[in-house]
N, C-alpha and C positions, 0 to 999 in steps of 0.2 A: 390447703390441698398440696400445694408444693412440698411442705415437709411431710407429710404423709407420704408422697410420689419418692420422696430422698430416699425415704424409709425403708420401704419396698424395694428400690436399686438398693441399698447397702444389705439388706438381709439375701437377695438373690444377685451377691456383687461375683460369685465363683461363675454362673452363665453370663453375667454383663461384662465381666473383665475380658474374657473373648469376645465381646460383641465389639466393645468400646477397644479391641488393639483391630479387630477388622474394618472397623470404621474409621480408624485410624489412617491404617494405611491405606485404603479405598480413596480417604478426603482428598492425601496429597496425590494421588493418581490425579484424581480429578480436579484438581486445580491446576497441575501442571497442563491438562487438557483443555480446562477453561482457560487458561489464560493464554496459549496456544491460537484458539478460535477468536479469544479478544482481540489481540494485537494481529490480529491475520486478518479479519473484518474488519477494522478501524482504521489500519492503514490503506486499503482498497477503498474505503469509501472516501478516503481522503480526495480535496480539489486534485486534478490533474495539472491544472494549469493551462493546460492548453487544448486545441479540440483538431482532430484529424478527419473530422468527416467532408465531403466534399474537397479532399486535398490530395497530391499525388507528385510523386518526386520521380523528376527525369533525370537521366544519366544523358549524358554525351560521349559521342565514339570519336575516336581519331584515324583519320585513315593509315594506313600502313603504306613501307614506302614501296610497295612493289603493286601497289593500287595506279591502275592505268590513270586513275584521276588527281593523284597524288602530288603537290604540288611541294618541290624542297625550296630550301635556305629562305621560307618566311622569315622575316623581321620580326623579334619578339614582339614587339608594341603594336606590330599588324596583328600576330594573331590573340595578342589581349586583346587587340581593338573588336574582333571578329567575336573572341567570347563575351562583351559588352554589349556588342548588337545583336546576339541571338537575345538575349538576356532583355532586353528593348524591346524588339519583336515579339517576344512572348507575353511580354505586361502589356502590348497594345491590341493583342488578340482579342475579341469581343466577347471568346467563353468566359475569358480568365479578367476573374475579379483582384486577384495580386499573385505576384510572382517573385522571387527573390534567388539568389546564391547564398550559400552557404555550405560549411567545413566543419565536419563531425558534431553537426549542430540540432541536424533535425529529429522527433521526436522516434523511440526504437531504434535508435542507434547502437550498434555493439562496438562500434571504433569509436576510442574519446582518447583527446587531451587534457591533460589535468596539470594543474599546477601549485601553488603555494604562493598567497598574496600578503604583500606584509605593510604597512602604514605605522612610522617610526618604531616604538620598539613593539607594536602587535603584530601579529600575524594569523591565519586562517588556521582554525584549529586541525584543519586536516584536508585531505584534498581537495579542490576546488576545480569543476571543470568547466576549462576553455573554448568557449562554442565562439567560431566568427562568422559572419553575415553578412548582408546589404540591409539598409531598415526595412525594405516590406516584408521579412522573415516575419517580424514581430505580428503582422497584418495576418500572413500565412496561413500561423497556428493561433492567431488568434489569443499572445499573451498579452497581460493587461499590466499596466503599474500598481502599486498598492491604492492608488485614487479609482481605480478602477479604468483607466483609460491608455489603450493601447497606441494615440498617438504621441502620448509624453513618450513611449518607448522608439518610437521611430523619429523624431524630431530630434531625439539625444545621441541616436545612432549616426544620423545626417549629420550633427557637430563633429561626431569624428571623436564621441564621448563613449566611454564606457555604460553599459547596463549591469549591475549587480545584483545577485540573491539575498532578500533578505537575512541569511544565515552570514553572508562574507558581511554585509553591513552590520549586524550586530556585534561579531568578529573586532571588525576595525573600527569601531565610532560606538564604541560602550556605551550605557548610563544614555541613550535618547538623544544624543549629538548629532547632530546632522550633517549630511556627506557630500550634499548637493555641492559640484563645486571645485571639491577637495581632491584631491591626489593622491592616487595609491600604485603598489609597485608590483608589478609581474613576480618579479623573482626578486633574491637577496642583493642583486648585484647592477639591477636596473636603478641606472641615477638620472633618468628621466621621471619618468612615473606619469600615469595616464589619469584625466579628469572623471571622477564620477559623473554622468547626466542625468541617471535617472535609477526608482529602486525596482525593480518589479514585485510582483507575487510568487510565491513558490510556486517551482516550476518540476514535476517527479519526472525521475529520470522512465519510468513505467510503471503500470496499473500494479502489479508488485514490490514495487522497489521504493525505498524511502530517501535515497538520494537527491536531494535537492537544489546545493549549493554551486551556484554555475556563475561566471562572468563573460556577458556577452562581448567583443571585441569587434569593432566594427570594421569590414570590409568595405574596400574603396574599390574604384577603375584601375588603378592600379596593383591591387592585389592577384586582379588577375595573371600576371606577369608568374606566379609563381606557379600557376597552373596550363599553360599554355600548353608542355610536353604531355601531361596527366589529364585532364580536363575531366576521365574519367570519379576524378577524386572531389569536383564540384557535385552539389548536390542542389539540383533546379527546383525547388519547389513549387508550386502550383496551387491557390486556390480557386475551385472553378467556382461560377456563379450556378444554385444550388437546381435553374431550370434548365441549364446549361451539360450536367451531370451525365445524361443519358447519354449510352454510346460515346464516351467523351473521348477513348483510346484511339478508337477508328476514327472518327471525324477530327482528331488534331492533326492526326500523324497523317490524314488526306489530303490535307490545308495547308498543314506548317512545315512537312518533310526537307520541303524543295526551299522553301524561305531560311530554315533551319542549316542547313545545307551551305558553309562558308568555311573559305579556307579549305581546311585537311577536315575539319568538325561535320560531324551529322546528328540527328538524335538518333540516340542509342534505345536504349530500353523505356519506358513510364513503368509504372508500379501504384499502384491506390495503395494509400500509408493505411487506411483499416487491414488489406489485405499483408500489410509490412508490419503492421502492429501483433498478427495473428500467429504469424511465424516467429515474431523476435521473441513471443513469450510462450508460445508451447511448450517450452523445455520447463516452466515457470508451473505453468496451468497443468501438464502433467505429476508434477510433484507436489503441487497443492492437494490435486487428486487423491495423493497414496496415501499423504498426510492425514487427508480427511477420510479415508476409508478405515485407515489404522483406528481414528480416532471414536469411527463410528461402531466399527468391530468391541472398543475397548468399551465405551458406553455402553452396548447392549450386556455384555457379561457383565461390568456393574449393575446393571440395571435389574437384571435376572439374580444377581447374586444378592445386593443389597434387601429391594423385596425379597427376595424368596426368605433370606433369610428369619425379615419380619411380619414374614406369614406365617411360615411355621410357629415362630414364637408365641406369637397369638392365636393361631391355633390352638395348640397346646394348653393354650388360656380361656380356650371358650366356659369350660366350668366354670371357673373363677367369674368368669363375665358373665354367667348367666345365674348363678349364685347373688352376684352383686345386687343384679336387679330382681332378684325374688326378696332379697331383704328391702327392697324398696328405693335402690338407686333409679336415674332416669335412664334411659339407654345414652343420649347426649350425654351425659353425665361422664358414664360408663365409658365410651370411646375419645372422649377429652382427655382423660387420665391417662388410657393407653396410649393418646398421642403425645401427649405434655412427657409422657417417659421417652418415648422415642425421641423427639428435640432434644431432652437433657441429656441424654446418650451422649447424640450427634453433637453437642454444643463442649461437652467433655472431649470426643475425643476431636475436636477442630483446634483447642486450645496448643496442644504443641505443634501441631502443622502448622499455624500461624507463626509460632517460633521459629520454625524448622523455614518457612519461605521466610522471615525478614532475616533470618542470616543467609539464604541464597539470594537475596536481593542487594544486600550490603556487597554481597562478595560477587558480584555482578554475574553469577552462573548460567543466570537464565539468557535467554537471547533479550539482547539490546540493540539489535543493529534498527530495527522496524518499527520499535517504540523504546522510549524511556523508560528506566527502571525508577519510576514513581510512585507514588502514595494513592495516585487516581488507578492503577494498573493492579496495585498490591489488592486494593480494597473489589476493586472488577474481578477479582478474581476468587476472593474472599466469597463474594457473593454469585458468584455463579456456581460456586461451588457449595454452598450452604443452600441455594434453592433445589437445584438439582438432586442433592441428599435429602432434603426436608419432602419433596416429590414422591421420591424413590420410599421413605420411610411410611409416609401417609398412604400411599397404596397399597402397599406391605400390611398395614394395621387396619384402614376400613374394610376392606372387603371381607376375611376371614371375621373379623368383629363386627361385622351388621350382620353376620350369616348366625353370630352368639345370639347376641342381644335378641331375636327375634323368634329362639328358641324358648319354648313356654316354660313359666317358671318351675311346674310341678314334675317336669320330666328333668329338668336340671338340679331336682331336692334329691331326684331318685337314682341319677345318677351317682350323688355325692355323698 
């Protein structure tokens, strides 16, 4: 049957030669579009790493010096001491399940530090960013070690140890070596160098974004020292206890205001990280939006265009198709053929679109930043785009050809 089906495309090859360059260029539409929606759903469904629910990040105010309450020429080490014991106060409060400090560290962050880590002659392939903390950060957000457990990460912090990304560990300790221990360097020119303590899990920089590579740097009592004039640049995190949750903003700030309240320092603002997560990606979730309307607009005129076109065809073919079965074919029979043409079309013309993406996958054109330009991606794409087509063609051909086949044989002899 297959060579009989050749048959019939190479005798009717002057209409299939325009079928087969429209489906041509429809595939690579449509791959480019599938593979678009791949790597855009797959990196979203990816772990996060970490979880913001029930958590909330306070700022602290400094008073100004023309505040009647204002108190000048503090001792720096008083008013670290003062940012210390808010910081104390707050992890003893009964809503709050843990509480930590930390420096362009918490999740939805748009301020980061970044750097480049090197261990003898290796180095981080590419930026690497610098979150510093206290250890109940890790408690916070609730990140985990690659054992799954989040007090290896706070135990390693309390050594005064580094935390690393799996991506900076693979980076510098190649081929399955282990880091536990070992030493690595900030910058080119650090000739100290800081102990590894512990590996975490990936940790995304956001629900869109594929950045994951971070080293965590552990904050002391004395780091405060560097935030004393600024304090607004501390970021107080908070996880509350999840019974605890309700009205949490007014019952802290009723409780804790005047406790809070040392030195020149007050609490300034709270903020719930869902509601900091919703604003850091809007700009994100709006251009996913346009992307996805573009992409839904494009689909539908394929969709119209593909069918339509292999409606009409078979249209045009109901003689034929009702001819067939008056000599004695089955009606199955009959719309197996018309469909087994349709796939050898599609299957023709997918053969140089296949060419045409492995030389834009060699020559890295597509986006890479979100996923890997791999063999798992190439073929995700391959096939979303061969079922989508295969869809679009069988829709095209059953409907006009069950509408043949069920035309009776004797008004099909006498049309012909």
């Amino acid at each position: 049957m297959i060579k009989h089906i050749f048959t019939i495309l190479w005798n009717e090859r002057k209409q299939n030669i325009a079928l087969w360059l429209e489906l041509m260029i429809v595939s690579a539409f449509l791959w480019y579009i599938g593979d678009t929606v791949y790597y855009t759903v797959k990196n979203y469904l990816k772990p996060l790493g970490f979880d913001v629910e029930h958590t909330y990040e306070m700022r602290l105010g400094l008073l100004t010096a023309d505040h009647k309450a204002y108190i000048p020429d503090l001792p720096v080490d008083e008013q670290a001491g003062y940012l210390a014991t808010i910081l104390e106060r707050v992890q003893n409060n009964p809503m709050i399940e843990a509480a930590s400090y930390s420096f362009m560290a918490r999740p939805y962050n748009g301020n980061n530090q970044s750097i480049i880590c090197f261990r003898d002659t290796l180095r981080t392939w590419g930026a690497v960013l610098l979150r510093r903390s206290t250890p109940d950060f890790f408690k916070v957000f609730k990140y985990k070690a690659e054992n799954g457990s989040t007090d290896e990460l706070i135990y390693a912090s309390e050594r005064s140890e580094l935390v690393i990304s799996t991506e900076v560990r693979d980076a510098l300790f190649p081929d399955g070596e282990d880091c536990i221990g070992k030493k690595i360097y900030l910058n080119d020119e650090d000739s100290v160098g800081y102990r590894v303590g512990a590996v975490s899990q990936d940790v995304r920089y956001g629900d869109y974004h594929k950045w994951s590579d971070y080293i965590n740097y552990p904050m002391t009592s004395n780091s405060y020292k560097g935030f004393v004039s600024v304090p607004e640049r501390l970021e107080l995190c908070v996880r509350v206890k999840p019974e605890q949750d309700r009205d949490f903003v007014a019952r802290f700030r009723k409780e804790m205001s005047q406790q809070l309240r040392l030195g020149n320092y007050y609490l300034n603002t709270i903020d719930y990280m869902p509601e900091v997560r919703d604003a850091f990606q809007k700009s994100s979730e709006n251009e996913l939006k346009e992307k996805l309307f573009v992409i839904l607009f494009l689909l539908i005129n394929i969709l119209l265009g593909v069918t339509g076109v292999f409606w009409f065809r078979t249209q045009q073919r109901k003689t034929e198709i009702g001819l067939r079965i008056a000599l004695g074919d089955m009606p199955n029979k009959v719309l197996g053929k018309f469909f087994i043409e349709g796939v050898m079309i599609l299957l023709l013309a997918l053969v140089p679109v296949m060419i045409l993406f492995v030389f834009l996958f060699q020559q890295e054109v597509l986006e890479s930043y979100f996923m890997d330009l791999d063999v798992q991606r190439y073929f995700a794409g391959l096939g979303i785009t061969f079922i989508l087509l295969l869809i679009m063609i069988l829709f095209g051909v059953w409907f006009p050809a069950r509408r043949a086949v069920n035309v009776s044989p004797a008004e099909t002899l006498r049309d012909e």
